[in-house]
Every structure is written in C-alpha cells, then in structure tokens.
N, C-alpha and C positions, 0 to 999 in steps of 0.2 A: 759589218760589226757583228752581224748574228753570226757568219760563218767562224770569227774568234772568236767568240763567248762557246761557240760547240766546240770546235780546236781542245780551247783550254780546257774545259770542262774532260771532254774526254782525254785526254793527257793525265789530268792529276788522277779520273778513274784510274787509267791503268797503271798509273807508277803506286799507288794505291793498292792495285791489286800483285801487282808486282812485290810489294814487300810484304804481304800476306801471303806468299806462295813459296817462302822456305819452309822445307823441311823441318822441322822441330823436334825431332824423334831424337830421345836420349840412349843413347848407343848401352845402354845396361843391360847385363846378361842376367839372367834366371840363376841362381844359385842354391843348389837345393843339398842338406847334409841329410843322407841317411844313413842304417846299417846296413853292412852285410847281408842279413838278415832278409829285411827292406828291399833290397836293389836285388837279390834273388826272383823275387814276383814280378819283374818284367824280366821279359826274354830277351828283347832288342837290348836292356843295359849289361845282362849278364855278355851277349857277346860284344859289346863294344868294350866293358873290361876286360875281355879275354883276351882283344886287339889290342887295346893299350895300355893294361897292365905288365909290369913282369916282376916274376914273384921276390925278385931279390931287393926291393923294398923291406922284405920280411929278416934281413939279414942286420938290422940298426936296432942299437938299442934301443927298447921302448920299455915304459913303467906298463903301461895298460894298454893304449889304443894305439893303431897304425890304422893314417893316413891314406887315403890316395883320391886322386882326380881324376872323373871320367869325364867326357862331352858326349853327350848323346842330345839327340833332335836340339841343338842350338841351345844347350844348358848345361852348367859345370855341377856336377854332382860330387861332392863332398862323402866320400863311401868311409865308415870308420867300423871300425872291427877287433877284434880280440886276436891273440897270436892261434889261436884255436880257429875263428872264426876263419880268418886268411885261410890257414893252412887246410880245413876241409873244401874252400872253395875251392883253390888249385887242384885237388885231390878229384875234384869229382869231373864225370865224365865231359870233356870239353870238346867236343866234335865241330869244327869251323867248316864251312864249306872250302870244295876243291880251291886251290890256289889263295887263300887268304890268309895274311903273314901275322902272326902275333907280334906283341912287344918285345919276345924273345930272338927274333928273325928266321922262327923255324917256319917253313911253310906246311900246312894239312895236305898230307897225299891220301888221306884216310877217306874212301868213296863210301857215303852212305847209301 
C-alpha cells in the first residue's frame, strides 16, 4: 500500500510539473519609431538601412513624412523623415563592406 500511495503521489508531482513546464513566452517584437535623425547615432542601424532600404520609397507621394522599416538586433524600427531628410541620408557617404548587397542589388566592390 505504501509503494501506491508513493506511485501516486509521484505521478501527480510530475504531471504537475509537466504542465508548469510550457513555455509562456509571448512571441511580441520590440517596436520602436524614430527619426532620421535618431537612427543616424547608431552605426549598426544606419547600415542595416543601407541593406534594406532603397531609396525609391522616396518616389510616392507624401504630404510630410516617409515611412520605412528596418530590423535590427530582433527589433522593427519605425524610421520617419522629411523628403529632405531621406534624401541627404542616401546622399551621404555609404561604404558597406566588400561583397554586401543593398536593397538596390548593387553589390560594394569599394575596398576600404
């Protein structure tokens, strides 16, 4: 009788511990809106824009602000800007390392 009374008991521990042992983690990404401006002061985001932007977003009409979406370190970044602002971003100097393809599909043969 004692060896079923410990049976059971450990039994209902581990189905016990068994439905305390799912994952629970809600699958929500970090969303974060800055400017231009803003997302200049890191380096890592300016060149993952330079990867996955391309500039003819800038070609749609817009009253005031253009849009766009980066993902950097497992976060969607919400980048907004002025037609001014865009346009001296692409303007300025964009040096990617050897063999890394922008959103354009031009590849950097440019050796620093």
């Amino acid at each position: 009788m004692k060896t079923l009374k410990f049976a059971l008991i450990a039994a209902f521990i581990s189905l016990a511990l068994v439905g305390y042992s799912t994952d629970n983690k809600t699958n929500t990404s970090l969303t974060l809106k800055i400017s231009v401006k803003k997302a200049l002061e890191e380096r890592g985001l300016v060149r993952q824009m330079y990867i996955q932007l391309d500039e003819s977003f800038l070609n749609s009409e817009s009253t005031r602000y253009y849009f766009a979406r980066v993902t950097f370190r497992d976060r969607l970044y919400v980048i907004y800007g002025t037609h001014e602002d865009w346009v001296s971003f692409f303007l300025m100097d964009n040096h990617l390392p050897l063999g890394v393809k922008s959103a354009t599909g031009n590849e950097n043969r440019i050796i620093n």
